[in-house]
Backbone bond lengths (Angstrom), bond angles and torsions (degrees), N, CA, C in turn:
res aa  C-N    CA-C-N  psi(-1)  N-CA   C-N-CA  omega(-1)  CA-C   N-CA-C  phi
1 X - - - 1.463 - - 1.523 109.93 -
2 X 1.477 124.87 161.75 1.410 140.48 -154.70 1.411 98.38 -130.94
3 X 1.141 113.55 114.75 1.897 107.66 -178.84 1.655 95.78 -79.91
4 X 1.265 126.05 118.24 1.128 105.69 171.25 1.957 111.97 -106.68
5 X 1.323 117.67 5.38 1.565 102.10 166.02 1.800 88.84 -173.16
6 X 1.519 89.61 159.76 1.799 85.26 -175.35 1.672 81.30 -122.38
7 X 1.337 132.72 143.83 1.083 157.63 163.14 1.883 127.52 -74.56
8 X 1.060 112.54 143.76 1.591 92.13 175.95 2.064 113.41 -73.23
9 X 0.913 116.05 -4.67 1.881 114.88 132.12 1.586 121.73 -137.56
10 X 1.320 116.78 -14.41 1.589 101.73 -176.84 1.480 103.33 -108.98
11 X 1.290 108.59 144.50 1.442 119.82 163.30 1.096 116.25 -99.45
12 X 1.858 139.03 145.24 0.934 134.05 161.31 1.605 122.74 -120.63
13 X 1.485 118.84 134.49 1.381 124.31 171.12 1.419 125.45 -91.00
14 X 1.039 141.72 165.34 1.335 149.93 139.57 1.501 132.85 -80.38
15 X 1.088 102.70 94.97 1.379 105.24 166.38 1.404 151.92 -120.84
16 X 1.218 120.46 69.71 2.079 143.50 -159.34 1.445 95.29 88.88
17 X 1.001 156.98 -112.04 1.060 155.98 -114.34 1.569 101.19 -168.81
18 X 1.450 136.43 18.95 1.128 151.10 152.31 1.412 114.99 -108.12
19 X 1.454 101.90 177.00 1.860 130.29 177.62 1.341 96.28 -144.90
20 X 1.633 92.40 135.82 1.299 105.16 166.94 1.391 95.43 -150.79
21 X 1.981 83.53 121.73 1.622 125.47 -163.84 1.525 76.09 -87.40
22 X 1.492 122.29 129.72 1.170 133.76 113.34 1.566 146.15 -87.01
23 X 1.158 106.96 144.76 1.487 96.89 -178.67 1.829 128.01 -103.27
24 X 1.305 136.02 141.18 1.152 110.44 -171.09 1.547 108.36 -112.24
25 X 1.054 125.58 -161.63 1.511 137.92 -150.99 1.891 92.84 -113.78
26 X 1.739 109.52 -7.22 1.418 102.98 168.97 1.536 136.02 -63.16
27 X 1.366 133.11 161.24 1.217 109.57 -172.16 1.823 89.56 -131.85
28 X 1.257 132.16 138.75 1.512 129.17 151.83 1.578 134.20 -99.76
29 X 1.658 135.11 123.44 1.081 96.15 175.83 1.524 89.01 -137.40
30 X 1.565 93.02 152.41 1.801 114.34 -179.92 1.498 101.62 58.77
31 X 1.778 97.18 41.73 1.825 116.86 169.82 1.072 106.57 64.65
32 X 1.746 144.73 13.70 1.221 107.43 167.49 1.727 104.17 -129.36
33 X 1.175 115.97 159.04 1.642 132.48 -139.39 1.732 81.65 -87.62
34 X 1.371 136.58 126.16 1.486 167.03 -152.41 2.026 80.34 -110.46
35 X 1.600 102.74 119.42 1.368 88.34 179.51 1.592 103.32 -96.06
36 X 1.509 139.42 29.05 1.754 134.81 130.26 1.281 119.48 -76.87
37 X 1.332 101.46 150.49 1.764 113.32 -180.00 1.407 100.78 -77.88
38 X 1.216 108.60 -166.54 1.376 127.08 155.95 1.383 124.83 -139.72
39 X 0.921 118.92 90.94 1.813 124.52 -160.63 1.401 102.15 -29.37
40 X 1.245 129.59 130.85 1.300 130.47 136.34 1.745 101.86 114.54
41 X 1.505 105.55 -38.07 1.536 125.96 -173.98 1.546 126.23 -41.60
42 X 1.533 118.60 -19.33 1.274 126.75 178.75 2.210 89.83 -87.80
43 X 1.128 116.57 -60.38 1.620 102.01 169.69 1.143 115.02 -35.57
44 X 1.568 115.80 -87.64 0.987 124.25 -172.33 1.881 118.19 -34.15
45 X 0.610 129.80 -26.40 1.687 143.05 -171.70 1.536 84.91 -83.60
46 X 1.555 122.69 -64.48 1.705 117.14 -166.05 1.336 112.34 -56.76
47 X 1.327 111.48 -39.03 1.524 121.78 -170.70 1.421 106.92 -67.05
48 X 1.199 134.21 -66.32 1.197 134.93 154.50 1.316 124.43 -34.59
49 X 1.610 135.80 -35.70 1.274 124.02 177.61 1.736 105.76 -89.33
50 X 1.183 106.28 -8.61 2.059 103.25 179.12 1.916 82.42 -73.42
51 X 1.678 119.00 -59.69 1.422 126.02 -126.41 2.413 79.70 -68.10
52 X 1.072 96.30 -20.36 1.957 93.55 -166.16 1.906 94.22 -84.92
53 X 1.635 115.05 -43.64 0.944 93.66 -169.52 1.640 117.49 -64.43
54 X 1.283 110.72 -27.51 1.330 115.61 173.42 1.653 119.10 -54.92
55 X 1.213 113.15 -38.17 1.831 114.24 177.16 0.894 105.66 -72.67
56 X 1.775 138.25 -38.15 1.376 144.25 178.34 1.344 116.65 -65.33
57 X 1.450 130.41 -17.79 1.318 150.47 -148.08 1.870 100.28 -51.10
58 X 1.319 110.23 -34.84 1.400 128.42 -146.69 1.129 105.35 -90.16
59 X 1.528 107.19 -38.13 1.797 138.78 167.14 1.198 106.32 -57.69
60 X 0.865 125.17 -98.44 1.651 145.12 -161.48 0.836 113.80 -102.79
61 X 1.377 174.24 125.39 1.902 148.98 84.99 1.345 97.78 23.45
62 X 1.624 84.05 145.54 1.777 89.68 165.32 1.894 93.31 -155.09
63 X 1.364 104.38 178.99 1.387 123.22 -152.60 1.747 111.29 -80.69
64 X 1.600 101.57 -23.84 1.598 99.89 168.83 1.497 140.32 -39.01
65 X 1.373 133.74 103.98 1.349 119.84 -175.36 1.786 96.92 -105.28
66 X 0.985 106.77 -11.55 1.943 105.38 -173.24 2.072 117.46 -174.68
67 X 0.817 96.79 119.06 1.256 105.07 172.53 1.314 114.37 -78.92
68 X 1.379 113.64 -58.02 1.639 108.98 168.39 1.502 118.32 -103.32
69 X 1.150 132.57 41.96 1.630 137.65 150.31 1.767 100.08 -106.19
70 X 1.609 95.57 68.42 1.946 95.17 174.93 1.468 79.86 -142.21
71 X 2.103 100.29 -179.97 1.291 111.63 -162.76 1.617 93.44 -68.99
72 X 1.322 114.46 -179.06 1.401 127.58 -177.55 1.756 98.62 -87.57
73 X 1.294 121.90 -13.85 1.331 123.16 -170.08 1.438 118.77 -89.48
74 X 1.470 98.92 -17.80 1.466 129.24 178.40 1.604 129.63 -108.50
75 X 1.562 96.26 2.49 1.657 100.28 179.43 1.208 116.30 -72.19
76 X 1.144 105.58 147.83 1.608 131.26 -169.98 1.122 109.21 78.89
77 X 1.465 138.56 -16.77 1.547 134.95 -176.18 1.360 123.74 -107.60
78 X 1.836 104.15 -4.01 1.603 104.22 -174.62 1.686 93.99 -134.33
79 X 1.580 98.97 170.37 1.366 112.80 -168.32 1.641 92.51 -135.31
80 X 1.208 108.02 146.30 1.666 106.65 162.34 1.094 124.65 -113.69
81 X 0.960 123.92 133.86 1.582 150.18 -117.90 1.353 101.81 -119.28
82 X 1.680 114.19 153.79 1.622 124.23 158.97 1.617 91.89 -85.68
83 X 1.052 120.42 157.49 1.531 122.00 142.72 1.845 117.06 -65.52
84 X 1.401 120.37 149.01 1.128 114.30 175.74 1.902 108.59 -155.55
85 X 0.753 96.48 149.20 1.556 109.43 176.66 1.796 99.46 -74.67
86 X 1.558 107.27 105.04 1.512 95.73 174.34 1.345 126.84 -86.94
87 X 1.565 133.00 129.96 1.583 129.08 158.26 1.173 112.47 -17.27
88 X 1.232 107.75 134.83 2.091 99.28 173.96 1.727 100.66 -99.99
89 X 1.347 97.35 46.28 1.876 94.10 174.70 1.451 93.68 -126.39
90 X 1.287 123.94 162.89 1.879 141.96 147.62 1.844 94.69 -73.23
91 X 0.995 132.55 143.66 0.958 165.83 -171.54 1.895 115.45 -116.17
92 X 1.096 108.23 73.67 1.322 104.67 -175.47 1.720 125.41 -121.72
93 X 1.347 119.84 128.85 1.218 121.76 169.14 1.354 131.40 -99.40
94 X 1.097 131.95 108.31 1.714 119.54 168.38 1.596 120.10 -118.78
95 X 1.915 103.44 140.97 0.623 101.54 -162.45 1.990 105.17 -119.84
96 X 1.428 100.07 10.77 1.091 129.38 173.39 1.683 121.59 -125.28
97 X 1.229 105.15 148.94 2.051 86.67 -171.37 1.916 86.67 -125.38
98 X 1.702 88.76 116.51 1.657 108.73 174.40 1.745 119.08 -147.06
99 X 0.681 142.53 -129.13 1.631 146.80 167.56 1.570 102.22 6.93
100 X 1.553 119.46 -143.90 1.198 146.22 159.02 2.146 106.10 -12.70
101 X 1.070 108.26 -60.54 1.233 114.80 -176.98 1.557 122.19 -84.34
102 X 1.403 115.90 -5.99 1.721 115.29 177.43 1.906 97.06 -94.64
103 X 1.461 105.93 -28.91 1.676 115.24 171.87 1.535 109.50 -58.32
104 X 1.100 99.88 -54.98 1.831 92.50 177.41 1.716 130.30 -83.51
105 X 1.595 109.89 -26.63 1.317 101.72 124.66 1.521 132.38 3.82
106 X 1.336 98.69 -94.78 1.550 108.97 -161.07 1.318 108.89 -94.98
107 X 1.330 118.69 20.15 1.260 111.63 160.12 1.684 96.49 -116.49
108 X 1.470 123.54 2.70 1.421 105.32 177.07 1.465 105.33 -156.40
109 X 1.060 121.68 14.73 1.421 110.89 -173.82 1.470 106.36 75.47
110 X 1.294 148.24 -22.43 1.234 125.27 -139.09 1.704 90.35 -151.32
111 X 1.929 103.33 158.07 1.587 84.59 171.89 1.896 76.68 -143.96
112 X 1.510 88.36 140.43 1.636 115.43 178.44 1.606 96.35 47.45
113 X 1.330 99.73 57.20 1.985 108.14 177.98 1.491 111.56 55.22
114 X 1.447 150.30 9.87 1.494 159.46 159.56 1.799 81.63 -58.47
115 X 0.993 84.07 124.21 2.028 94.30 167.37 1.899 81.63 -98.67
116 X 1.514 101.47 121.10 1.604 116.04 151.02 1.682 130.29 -100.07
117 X 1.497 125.03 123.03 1.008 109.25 164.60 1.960 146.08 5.35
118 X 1.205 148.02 126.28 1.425 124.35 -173.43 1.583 95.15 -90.16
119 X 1.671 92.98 157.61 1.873 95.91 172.91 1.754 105.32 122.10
120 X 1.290 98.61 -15.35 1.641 113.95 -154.27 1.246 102.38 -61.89
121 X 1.499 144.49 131.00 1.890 137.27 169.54 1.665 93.10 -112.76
122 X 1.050 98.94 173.88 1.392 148.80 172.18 1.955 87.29 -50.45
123 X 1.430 94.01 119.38 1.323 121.46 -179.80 2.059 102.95 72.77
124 X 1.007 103.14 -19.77 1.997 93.73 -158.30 1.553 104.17 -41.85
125 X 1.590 116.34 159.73 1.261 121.68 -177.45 0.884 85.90 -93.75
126 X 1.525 102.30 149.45 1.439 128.74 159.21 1.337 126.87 -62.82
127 X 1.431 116.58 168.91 1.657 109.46 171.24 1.221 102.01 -79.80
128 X 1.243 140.76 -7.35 1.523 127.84 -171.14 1.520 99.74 162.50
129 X 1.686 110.62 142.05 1.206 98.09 -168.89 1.621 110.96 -72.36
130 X 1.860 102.80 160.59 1.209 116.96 163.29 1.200 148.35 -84.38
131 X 1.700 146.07 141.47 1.847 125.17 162.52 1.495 76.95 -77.47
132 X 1.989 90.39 121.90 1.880 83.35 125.70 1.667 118.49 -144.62
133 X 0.760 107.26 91.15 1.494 127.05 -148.82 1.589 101.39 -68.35
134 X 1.468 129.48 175.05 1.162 142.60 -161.94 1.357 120.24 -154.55
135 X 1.593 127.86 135.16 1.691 121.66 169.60 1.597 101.85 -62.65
136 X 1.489 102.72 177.47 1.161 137.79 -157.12 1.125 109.20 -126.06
137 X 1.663 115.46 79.53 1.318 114.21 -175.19 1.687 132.21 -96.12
138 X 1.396 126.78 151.71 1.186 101.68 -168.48 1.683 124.87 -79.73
139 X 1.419 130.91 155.92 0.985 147.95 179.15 1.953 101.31 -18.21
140 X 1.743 114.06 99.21 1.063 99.56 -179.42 1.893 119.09 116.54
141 X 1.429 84.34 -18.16 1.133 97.18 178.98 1.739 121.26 -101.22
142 X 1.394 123.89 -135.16 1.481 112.75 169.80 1.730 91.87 -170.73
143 X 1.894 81.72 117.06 1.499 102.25 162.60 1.857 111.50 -27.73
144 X 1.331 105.10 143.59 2.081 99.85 165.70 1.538 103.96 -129.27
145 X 1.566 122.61 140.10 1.486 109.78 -176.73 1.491 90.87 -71.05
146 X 1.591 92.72 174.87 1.490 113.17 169.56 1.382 96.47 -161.81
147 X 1.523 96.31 153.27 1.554 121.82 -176.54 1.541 112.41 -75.35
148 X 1.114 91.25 159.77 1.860 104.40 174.34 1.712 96.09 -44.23
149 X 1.353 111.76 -56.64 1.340 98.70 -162.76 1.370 122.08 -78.14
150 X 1.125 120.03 15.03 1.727 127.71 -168.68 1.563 91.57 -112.07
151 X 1.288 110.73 -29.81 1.687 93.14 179.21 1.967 104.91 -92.78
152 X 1.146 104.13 -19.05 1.423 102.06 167.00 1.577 108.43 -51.31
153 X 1.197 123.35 -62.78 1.796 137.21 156.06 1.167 79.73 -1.91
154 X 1.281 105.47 -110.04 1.533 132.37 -150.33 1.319 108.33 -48.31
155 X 0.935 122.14 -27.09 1.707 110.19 -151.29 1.605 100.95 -127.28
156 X 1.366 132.36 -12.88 1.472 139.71 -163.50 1.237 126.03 72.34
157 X 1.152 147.56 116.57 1.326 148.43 167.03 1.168 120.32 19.10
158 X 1.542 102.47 -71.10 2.426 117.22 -170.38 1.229 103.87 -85.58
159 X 1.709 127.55 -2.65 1.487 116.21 169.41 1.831 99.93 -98.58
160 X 1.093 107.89 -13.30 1.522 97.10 -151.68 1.916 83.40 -96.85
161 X 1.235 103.11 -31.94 1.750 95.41 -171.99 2.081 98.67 -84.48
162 X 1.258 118.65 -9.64 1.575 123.28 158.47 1.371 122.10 -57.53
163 X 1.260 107.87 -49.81 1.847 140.16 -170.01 1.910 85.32 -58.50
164 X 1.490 105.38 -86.45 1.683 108.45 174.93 1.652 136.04 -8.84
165 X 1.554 90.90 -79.83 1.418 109.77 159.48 1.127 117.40 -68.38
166 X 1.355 167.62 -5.60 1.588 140.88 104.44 1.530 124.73 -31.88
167 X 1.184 89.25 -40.40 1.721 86.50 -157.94 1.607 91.32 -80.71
168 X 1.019 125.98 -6.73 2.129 124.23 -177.15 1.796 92.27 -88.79
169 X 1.722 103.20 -49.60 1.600 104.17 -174.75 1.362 94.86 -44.22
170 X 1.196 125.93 -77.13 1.687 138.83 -157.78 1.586 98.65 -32.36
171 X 1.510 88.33 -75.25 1.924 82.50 -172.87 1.726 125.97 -54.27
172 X 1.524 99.62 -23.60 1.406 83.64 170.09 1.328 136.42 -117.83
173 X 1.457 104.62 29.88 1.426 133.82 162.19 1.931 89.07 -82.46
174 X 0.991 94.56 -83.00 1.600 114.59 -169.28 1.552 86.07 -36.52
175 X 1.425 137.82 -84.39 1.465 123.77 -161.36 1.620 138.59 -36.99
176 X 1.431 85.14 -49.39 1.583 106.58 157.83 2.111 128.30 -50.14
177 X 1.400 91.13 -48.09 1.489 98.35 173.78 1.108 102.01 -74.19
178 X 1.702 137.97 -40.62 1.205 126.72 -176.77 1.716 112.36 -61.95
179 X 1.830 115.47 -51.21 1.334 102.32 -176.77 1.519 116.65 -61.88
180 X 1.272 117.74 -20.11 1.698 104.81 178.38 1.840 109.90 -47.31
181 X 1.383 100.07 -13.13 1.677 111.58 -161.65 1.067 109.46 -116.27
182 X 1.783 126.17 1.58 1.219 128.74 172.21 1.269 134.17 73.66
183 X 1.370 98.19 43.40 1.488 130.65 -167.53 1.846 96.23 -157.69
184 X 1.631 72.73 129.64 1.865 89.13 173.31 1.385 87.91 -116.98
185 X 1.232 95.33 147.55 1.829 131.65 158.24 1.219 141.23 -84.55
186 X 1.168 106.05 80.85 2.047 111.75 -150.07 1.653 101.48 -66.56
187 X 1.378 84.17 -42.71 2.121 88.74 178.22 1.153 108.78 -174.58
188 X 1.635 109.70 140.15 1.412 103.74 -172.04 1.631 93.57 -125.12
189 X 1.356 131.06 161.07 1.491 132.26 171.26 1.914 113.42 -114.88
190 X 1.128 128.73 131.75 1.310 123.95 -166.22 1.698 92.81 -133.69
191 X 1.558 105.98 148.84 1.109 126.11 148.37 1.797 130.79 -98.18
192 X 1.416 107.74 144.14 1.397 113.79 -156.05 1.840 101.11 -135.32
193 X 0.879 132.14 126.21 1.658 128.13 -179.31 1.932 83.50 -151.25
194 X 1.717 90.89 166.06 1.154 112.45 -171.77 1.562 127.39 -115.05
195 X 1.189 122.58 131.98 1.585 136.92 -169.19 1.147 101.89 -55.57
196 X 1.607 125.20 160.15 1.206 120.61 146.76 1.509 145.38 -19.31
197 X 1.348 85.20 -53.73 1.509 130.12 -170.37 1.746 92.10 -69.33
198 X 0.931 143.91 1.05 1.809 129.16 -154.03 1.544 124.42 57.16
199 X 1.469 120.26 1.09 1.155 123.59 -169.58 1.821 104.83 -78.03
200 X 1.126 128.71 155.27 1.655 130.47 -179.88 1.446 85.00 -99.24
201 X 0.880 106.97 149.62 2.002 118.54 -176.25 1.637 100.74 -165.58
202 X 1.797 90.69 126.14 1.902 94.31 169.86 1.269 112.07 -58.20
203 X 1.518 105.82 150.14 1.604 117.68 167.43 1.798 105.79 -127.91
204 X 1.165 105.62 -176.53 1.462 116.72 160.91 1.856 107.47 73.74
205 X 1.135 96.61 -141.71 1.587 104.07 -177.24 2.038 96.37 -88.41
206 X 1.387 128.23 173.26 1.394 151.09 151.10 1.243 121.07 -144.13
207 X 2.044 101.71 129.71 1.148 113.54 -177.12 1.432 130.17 34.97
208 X 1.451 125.06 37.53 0.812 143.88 178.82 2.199 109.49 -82.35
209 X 1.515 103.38 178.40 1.523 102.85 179.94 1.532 120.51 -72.10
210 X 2.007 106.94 -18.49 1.164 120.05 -168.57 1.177 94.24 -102.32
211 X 1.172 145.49 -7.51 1.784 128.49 -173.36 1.891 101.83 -116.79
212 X 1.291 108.15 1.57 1.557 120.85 -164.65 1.296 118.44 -133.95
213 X 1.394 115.56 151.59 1.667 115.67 169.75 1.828 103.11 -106.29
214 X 0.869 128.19 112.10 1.450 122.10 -168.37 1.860 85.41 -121.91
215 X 1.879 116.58 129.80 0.909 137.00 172.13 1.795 118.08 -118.49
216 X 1.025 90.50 140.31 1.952 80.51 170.75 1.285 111.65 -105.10
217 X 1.765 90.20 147.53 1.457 103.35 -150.76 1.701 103.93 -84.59
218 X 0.883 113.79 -11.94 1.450 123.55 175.73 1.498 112.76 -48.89
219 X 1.189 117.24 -30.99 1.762 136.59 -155.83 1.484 111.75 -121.74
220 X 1.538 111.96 -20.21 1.160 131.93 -177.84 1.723 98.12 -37.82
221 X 1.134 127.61 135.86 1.514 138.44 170.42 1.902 104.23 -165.09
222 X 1.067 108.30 90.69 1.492 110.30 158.93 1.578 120.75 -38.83
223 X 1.666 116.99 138.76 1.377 93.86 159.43 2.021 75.20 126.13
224 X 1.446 120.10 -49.58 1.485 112.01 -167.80 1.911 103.71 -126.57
225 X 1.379 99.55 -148.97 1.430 89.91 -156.82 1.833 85.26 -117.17
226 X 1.337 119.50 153.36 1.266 126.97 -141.82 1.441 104.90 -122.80
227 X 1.611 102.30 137.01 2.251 95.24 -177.40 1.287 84.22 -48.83
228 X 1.244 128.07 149.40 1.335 150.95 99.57 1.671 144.26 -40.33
229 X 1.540 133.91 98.03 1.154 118.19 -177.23 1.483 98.66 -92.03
230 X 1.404 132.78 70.65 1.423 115.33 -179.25 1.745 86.26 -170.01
231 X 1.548 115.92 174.04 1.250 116.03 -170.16 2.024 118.11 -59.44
232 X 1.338 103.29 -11.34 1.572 106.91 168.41 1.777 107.53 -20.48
233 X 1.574 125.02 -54.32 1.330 141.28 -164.61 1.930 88.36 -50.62
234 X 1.185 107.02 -56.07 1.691 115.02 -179.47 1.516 127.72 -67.22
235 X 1.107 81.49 -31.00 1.688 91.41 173.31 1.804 109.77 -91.15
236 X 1.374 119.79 -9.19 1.258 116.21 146.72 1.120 117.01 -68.88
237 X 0.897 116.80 -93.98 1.706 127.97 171.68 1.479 106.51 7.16
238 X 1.089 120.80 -78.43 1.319 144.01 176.62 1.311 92.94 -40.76
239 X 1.354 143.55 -74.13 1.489 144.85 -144.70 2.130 95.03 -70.59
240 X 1.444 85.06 -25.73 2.055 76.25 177.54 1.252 109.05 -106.88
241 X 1.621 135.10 2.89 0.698 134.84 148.66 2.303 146.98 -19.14
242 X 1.065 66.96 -36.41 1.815 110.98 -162.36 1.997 116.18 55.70
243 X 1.593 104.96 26.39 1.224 116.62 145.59 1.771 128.70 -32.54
244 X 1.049 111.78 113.83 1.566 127.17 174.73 1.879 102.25 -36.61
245 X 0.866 105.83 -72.82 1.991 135.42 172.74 1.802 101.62 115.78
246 X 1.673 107.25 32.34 1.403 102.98 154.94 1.612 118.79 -129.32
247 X 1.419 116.23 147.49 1.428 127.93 165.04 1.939 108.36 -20.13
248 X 1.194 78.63 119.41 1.550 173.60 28.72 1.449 95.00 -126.21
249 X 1.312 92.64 141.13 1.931 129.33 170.66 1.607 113.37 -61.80
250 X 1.123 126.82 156.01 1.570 121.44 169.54 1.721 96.26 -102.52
251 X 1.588 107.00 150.67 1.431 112.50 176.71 1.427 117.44 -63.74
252 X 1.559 125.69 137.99 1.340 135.77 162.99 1.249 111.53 -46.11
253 X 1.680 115.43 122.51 1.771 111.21 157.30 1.496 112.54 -55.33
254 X 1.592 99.17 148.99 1.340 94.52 174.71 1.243 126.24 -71.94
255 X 1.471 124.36 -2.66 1.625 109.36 154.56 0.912 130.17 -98.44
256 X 1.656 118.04 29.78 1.660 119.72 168.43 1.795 93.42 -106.74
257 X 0.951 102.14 -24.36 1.632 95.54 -175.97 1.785 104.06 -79.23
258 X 1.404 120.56 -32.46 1.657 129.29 -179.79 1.456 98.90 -66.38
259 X 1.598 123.07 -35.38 1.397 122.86 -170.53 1.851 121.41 -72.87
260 X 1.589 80.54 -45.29 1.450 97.37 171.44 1.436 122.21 -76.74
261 X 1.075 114.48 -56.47 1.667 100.59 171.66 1.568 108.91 -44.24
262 X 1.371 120.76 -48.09 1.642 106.01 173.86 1.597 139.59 -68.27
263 X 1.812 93.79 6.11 1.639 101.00 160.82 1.107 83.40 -99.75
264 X 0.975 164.17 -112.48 1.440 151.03 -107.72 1.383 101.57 -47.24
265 X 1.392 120.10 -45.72 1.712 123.14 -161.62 1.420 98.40 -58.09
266 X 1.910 109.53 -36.76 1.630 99.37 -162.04 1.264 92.98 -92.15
267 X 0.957 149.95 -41.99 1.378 126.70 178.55 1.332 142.82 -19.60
268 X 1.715 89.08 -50.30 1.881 130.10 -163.71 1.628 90.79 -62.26
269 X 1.337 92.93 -38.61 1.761 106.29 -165.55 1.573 114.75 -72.22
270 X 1.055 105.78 -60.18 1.795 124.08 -176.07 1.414 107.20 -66.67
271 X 1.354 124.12 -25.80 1.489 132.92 -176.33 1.658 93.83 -101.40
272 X 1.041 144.45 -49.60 1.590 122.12 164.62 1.656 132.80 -100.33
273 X 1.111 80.67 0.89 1.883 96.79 -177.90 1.713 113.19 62.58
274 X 1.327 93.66 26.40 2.123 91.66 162.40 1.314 106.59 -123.06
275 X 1.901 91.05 169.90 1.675 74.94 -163.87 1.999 88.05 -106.27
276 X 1.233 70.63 166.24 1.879 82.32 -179.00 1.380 122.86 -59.09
């Protein structure tokens, strides 16, 4: 096999006329690679993105050809892959306004140019979910939103208004299946590249803890900042830290890493009903 790029958590190889996405036990936040693992977290992430691509199946295509036709060194953490031509956009839906998007908010009314209602706090639902999509920055760097019309730029009109309407289907396919399970989906981010064939087909991770804010709805209260079953726990930490938020990272205590691996565990659980 041919490593052809290492990711701030997935690595990918080449192998004949496949990819095989692995995932690692790394964690990144505010783009830069956290030098502790997280036990178990490169599985857990695969398991969860096979168990979504499978409910989505009907929705979208996606890039899976085998879960277990990977190396033996890599089982349980890699998937084998179509090759695909990737979008050079982040792909993002929210259907809740918190993180990245409640900040620009209130400094503009608006997130990735969506003019929102005034009045809006910390967590409030939206009237309907949003694109607010993001560049593609390299390893180290930091995602920047961009407007509908900046990815129109880049991407042309009938791909960029394609990109949207998937990426709204996704989240609110995905949100819906999640609340039957008592978990809302504040926002999830997806990657999308294209087949041979011209077809748009998912790639990468889905609806997973690292591409998503997943809250339980039980606790749900607008107005403050919300448990988190997804790396949010780290990206606190970090924010009281008194961390810069550039390379190099300071190491995770070991009870933010014991905490976090056990949202991911419950998630895995409550979102497919097995146990880990």
């Amino acid at each position: 096999m041919e490593l052809l790029h290492s990711g701030k958590v997935r690595d990918v190889y080449a192998e004949g006329d496949d990819l095989i996405l692995v995932a690692s036990d790394r964690v990144s936040v505010y783009d830069v690679v956290l030098p502790t693992p997280i036990p178990d977290k490169g599985k857990l992430l695969t398991a969860l993105s096979l168990w979504w691509f499978e409910q989505l199946a009907d929705l979208v295509p996606n890039h899976v050809i085998s879960a277990t036709d990977v190396p033996p060194e890599f089982a349980g953490r890699a998937i084998r892959c179509r090759r695909l031509e990737m979008v050079p956009v982040e792909c993002v839906a929210r259907g809740f306004l918190t993180g990245g998007g409640l900040k620009e908010y209130e400094n503009t009314g608006k997130v990735s140019g969506v003019e929102l209602p005034r009045g809006l706090v910390e967590a409030s639902i939206l009237p309907e979910p949003i694109f607010t999509p993001s560049t593609k920055a390299p390893v180290g760097e930091h995602d920047e939103p961009m407007t509908f019309a900046e990815v129109v730029d880049k991407v042309g009109a009938e791909t960029a208004d394609r990109l949207r309407r998937l990426t709204i289907d996704v989240y609110c396919r995905g949100a819906e299946l999640a609340a039957d399970r008592g978990i809302l989906v504040a926002d999830t981010k997806i990657e999308l590249g294209w087949a041979p064939d011209g077809t748009l087909v998912l790639g990468d991770e889905l609806l997973t803890p690292d591409s998503s804010r997943f809250w339980p709805a039980e606790s749900y209260q607008p107005g403050r900042a919300q448990f988190s079953y997804d790396k949010q726990y780290v990206r606190d930490w970090a924010a009281r830290s008194g961390w810069d938020k550039r390379s190099p990272a300071p190491e995770l205590p070991a009870d933010v890493v014991d905490a976090t691996r056990a949202r991911y565990v419950d998630v895995y659980e409550k979102l497919t009903g097995e146990r880990w």
